[in-house]
BAVEXSE-272314 format. One record per residue (C-alpha): x, y, z; residue in three letters; residue number from 1. Coordinates in pm, whole numbers, plus 50000, padded with zeros to 5 digits. Layout:
N
+-------+-------+-------+--------+-----+
:     X :     Y :     Z : residu : num :
+-------+-------+-------+--------+-----+
:     X :     Y :     Z :    ALA : NUM :
...
+-------+-------+-------+--------+-----+
END
This chain:
235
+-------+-------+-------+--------+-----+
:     X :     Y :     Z : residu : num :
+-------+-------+-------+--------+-----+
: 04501 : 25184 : 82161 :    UNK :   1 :
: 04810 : 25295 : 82367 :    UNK :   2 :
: 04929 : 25065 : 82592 :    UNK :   3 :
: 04909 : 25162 : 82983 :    UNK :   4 :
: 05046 : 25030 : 83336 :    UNK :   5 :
: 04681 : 24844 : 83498 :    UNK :   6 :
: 04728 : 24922 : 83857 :    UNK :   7 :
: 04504 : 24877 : 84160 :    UNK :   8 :
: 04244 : 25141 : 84317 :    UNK :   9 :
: 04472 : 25257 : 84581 :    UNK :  10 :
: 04765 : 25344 : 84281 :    UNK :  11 :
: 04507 : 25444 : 84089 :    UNK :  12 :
: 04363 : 25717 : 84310 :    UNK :  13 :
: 04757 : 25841 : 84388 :    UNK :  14 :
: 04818 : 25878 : 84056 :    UNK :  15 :
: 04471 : 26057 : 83990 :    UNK :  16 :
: 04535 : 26316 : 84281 :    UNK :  17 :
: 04877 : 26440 : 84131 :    UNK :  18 :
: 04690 : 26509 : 83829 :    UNK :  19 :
: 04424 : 26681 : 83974 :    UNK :  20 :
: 04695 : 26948 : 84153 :    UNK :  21 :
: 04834 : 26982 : 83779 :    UNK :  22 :
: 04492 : 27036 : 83646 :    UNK :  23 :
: 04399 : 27258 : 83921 :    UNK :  24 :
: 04745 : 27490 : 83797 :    UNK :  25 :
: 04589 : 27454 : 83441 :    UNK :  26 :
: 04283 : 27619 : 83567 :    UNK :  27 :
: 04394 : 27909 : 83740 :    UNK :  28 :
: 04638 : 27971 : 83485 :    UNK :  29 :
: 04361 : 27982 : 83211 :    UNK :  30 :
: 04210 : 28247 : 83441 :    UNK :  31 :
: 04483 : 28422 : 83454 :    UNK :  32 :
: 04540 : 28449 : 83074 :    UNK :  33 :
: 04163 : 28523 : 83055 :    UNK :  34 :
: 04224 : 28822 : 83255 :    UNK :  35 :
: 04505 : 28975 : 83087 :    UNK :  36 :
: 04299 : 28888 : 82691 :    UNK :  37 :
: 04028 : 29104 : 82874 :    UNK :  38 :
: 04280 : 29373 : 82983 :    UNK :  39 :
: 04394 : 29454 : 82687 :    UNK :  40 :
: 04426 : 29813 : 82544 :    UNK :  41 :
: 04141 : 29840 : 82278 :    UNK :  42 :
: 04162 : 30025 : 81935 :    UNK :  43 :
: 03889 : 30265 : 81794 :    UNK :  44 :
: 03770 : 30179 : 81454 :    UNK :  45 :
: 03700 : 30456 : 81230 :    UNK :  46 :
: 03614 : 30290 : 80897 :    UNK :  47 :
: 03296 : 30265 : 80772 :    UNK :  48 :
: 03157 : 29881 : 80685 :    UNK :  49 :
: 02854 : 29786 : 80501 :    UNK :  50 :
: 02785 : 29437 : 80533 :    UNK :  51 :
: 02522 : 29223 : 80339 :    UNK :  52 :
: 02297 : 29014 : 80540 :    UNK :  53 :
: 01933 : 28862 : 80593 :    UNK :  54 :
: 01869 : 29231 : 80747 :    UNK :  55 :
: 01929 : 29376 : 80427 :    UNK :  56 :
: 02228 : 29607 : 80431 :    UNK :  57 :
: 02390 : 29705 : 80782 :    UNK :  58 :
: 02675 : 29876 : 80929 :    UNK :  59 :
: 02918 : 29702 : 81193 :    UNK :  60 :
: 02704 : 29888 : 81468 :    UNK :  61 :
: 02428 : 29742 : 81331 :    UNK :  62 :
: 02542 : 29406 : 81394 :    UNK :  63 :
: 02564 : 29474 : 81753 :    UNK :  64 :
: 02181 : 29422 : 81730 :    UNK :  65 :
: 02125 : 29687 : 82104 :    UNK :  66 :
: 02387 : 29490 : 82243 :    UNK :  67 :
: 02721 : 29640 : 82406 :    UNK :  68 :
: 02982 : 29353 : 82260 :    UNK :  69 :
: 02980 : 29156 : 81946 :    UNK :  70 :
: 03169 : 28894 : 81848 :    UNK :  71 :
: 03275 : 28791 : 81480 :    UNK :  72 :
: 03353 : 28425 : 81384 :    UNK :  73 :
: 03539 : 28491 : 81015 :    UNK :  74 :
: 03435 : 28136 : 80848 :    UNK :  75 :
: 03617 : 28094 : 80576 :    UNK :  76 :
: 03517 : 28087 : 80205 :    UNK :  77 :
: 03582 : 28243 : 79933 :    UNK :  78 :
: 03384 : 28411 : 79707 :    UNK :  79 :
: 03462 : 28109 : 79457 :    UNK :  80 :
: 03378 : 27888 : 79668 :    UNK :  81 :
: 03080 : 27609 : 79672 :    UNK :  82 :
: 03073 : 27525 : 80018 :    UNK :  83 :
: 03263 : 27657 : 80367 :    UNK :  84 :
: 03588 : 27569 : 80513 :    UNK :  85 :
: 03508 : 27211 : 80720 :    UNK :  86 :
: 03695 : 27338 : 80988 :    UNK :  87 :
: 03591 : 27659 : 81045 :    UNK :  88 :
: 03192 : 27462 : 80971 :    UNK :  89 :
: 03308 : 27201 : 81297 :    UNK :  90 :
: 03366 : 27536 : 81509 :    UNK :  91 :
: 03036 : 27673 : 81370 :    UNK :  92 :
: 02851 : 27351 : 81508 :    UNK :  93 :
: 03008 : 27470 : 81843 :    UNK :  94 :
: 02859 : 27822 : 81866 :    UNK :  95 :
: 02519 : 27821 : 81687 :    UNK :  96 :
: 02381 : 27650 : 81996 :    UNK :  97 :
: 02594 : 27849 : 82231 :    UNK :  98 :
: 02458 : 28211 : 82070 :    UNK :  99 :
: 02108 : 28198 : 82247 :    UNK : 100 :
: 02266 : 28199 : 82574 :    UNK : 101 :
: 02542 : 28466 : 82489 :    UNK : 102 :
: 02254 : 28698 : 82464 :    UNK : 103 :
: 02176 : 28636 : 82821 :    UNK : 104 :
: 02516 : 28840 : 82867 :    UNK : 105 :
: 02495 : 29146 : 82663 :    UNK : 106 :
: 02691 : 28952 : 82384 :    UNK : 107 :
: 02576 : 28940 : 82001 :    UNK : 108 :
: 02779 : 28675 : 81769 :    UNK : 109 :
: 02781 : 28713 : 81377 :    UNK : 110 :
: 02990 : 28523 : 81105 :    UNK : 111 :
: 03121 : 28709 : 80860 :    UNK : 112 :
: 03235 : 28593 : 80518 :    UNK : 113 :
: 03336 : 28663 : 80193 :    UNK : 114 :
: 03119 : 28486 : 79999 :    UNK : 115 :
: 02876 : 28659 : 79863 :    UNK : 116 :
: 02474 : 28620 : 80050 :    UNK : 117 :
: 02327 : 28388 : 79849 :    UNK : 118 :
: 02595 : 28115 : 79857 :    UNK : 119 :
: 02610 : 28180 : 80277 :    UNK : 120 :
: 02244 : 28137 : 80321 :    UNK : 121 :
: 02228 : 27825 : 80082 :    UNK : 122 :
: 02487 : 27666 : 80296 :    UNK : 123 :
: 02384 : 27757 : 80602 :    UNK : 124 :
: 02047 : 27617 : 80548 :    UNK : 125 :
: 02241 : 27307 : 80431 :    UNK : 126 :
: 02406 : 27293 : 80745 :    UNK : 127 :
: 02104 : 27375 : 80956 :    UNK : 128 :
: 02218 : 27671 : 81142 :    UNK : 129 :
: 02064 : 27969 : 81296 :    UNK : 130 :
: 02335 : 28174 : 81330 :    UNK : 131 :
: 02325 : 28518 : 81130 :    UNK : 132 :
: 02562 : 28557 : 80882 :    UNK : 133 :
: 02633 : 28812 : 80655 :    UNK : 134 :
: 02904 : 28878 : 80379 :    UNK : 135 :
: 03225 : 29093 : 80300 :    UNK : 136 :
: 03240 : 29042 : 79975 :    UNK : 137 :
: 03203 : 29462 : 79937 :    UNK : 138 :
: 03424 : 29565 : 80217 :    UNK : 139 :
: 03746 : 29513 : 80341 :    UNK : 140 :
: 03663 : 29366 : 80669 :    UNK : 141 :
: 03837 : 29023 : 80623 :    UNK : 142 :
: 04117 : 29197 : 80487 :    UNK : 143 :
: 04134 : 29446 : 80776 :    UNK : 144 :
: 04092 : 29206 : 81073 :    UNK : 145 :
: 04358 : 28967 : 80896 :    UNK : 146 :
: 04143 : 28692 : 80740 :    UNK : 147 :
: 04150 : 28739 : 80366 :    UNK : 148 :
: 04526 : 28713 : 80133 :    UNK : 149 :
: 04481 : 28838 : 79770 :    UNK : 150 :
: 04607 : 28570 : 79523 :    UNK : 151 :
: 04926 : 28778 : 79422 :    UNK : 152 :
: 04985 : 28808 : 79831 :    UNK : 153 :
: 04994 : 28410 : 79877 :    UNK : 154 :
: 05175 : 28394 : 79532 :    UNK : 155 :
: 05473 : 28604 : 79703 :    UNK : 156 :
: 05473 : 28378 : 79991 :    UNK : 157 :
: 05447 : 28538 : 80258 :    UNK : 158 :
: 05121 : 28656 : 80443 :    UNK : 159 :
: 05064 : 28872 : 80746 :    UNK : 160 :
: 04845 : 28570 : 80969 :    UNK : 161 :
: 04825 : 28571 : 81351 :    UNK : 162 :
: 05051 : 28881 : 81399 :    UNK : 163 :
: 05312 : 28703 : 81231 :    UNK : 164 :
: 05442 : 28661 : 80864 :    UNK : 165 :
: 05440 : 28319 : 80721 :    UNK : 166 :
: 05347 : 28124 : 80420 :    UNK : 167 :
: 04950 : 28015 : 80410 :    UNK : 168 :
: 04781 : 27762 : 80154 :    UNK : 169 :
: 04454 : 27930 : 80101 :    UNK : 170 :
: 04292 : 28337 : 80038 :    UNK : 171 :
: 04124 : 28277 : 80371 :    UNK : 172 :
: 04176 : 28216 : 80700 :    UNK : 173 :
: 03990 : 28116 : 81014 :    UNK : 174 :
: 03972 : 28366 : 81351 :    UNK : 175 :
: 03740 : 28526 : 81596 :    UNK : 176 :
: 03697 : 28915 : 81633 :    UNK : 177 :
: 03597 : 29113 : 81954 :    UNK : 178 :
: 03433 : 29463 : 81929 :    UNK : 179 :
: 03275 : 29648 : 82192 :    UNK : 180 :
: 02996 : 29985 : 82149 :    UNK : 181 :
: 02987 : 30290 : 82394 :    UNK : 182 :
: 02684 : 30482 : 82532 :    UNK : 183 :
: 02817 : 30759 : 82219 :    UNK : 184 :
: 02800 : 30461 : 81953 :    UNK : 185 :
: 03177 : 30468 : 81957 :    UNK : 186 :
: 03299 : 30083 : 81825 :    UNK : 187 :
: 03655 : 29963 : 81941 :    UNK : 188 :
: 03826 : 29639 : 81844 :    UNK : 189 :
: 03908 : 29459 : 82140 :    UNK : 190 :
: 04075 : 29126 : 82066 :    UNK : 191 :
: 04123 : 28910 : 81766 :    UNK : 192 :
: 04232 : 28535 : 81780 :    UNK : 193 :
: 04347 : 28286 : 81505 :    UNK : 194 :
: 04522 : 27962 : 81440 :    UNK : 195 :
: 04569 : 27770 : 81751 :    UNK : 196 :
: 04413 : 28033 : 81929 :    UNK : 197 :
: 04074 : 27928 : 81819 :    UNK : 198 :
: 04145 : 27571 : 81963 :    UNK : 199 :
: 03898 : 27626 : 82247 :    UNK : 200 :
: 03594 : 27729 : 82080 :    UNK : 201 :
: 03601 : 27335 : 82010 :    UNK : 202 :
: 03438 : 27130 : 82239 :    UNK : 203 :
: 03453 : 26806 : 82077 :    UNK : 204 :
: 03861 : 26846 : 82138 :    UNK : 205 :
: 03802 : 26920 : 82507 :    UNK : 206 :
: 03634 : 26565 : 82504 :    UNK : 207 :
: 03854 : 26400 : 82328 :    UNK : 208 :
: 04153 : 26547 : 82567 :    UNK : 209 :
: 04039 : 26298 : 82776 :    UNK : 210 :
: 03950 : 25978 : 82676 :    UNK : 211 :
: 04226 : 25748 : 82616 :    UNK : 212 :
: 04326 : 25792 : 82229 :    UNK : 213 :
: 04287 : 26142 : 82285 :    UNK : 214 :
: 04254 : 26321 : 81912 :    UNK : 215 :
: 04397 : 26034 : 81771 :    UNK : 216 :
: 04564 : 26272 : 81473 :    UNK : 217 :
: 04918 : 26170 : 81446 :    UNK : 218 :
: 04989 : 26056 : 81101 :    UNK : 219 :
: 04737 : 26248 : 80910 :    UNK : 220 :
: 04810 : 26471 : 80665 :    UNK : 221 :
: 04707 : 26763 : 80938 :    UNK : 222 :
: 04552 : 26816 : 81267 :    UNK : 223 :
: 04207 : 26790 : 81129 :    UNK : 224 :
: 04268 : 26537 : 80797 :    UNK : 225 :
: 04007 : 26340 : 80966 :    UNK : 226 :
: 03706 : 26583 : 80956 :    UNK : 227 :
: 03412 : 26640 : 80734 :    UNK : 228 :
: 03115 : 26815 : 80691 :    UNK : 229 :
: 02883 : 26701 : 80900 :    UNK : 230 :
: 02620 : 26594 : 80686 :    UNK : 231 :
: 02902 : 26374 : 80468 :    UNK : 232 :
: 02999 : 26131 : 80770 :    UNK : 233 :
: 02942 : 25790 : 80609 :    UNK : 234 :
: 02890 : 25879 : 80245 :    UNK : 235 :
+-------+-------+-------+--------+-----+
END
């Protein structure tokens, strides 16, 4: 536990208010940047995707499920996989709750992976989520939207991950993609998000940003060398 200056209520409340002017700068500045995400220009996607899912086969309309936006969590694992990523699993404990009342505001949410069906639902049940999820594993989807590295790509090393080229240590990747549907059926991509970027779809962090170890994650091996599954806690 760090070690901190104990100081009477009077201190304490000083101290507390010139936080609360910084956190207040925070906010509106998190507005701000959620303004200018939404502003951006938007691209019109042309390619045809089938996706396999507990719908049987669908298009990327089809996803949209009569709704006019649709977001895509890619959750990574591979096709040679057993089991998904544990971190991209820790965000997916964050949004299965979260997709009932998305709905409320003209906002479907799918994950998408590679994997092929079978292995997605097994693990899914496994997990106990609700979400729908179908898989890439026919289409280039992942590969499109920046998710997915061929073996020979890593082997070069150098991939093409959050708009940037850079070495990367597995065939997938985690990030969140944004389409919107017209009144024609037109579909444009509006925003994608990886890395860091996907840091606030975890609430668990924005709890632990404030009590006094904080995320307690220096000296691990990574960020998240503490997490698991979370049915394997304790085992």
């Amino acid at each position: 536990m760090p070690q901190h200056d104990v100081v009477n209520t009077d201190a304490w409340l000083s101290a507390r208010k010139a936080l609360l002017q910084k956190e207040k700068e925070f906010t509106r500045a998190r507005d701000a940047l959620s303004a200018a995400r939404r502003a951006l220009p938007w691209q019109k996607v042309d390619k045809e995707y089938e996706f396999d899912g507990p719908d049987g086969k669908q298009s990327l309309a089809d996803l949209f499920a009569g709704r006019s936006q649709l977001l895509t969590y890619h959750l990574m694992f591979d096709p040679s996989w057993d089991e998904g990523c544990k971190s991209c699993s820790f965000i997916a404990d964050h949004y299965d709750p979260a997709i009932v009342h998305l709905e409320q505001r003209d906002v479907t949410m799918v994950t998408v992976s590679r994997a092929p069906l079978s292995k997605l639902d097994a693990f899914r049940k496994r997990m106990g989520w609700s979400f729908k999820w179908v898989s890439s594993f026919e289409n280039d989807f992942n590969q499109d939207y920046g998710v997915s590295f061929t073996q020979e790509k890593l082997d070069s090393g150098s991939v093409h991950y959050n708009y940037a080229d850079s070495q990367f240590p597995s065939t997938e990747a985690p990030g969140l993609s944004v389409f919107t549907k017209d009144d024609d059926g037109q579909i444009f991509h509006t925003y994608s998000g990886y890395g860091r970027g996907l840091d606030i779809l975890l609430t668990a962090y924005n709890y632990l940003d404030v009590v006094p170890k904080g995320r307690d994650e220096e000296g691990l091996p990574y960020s998240m060398g503490w997490l698991m599954l979370h049915d394997s806690y304790g085992t």
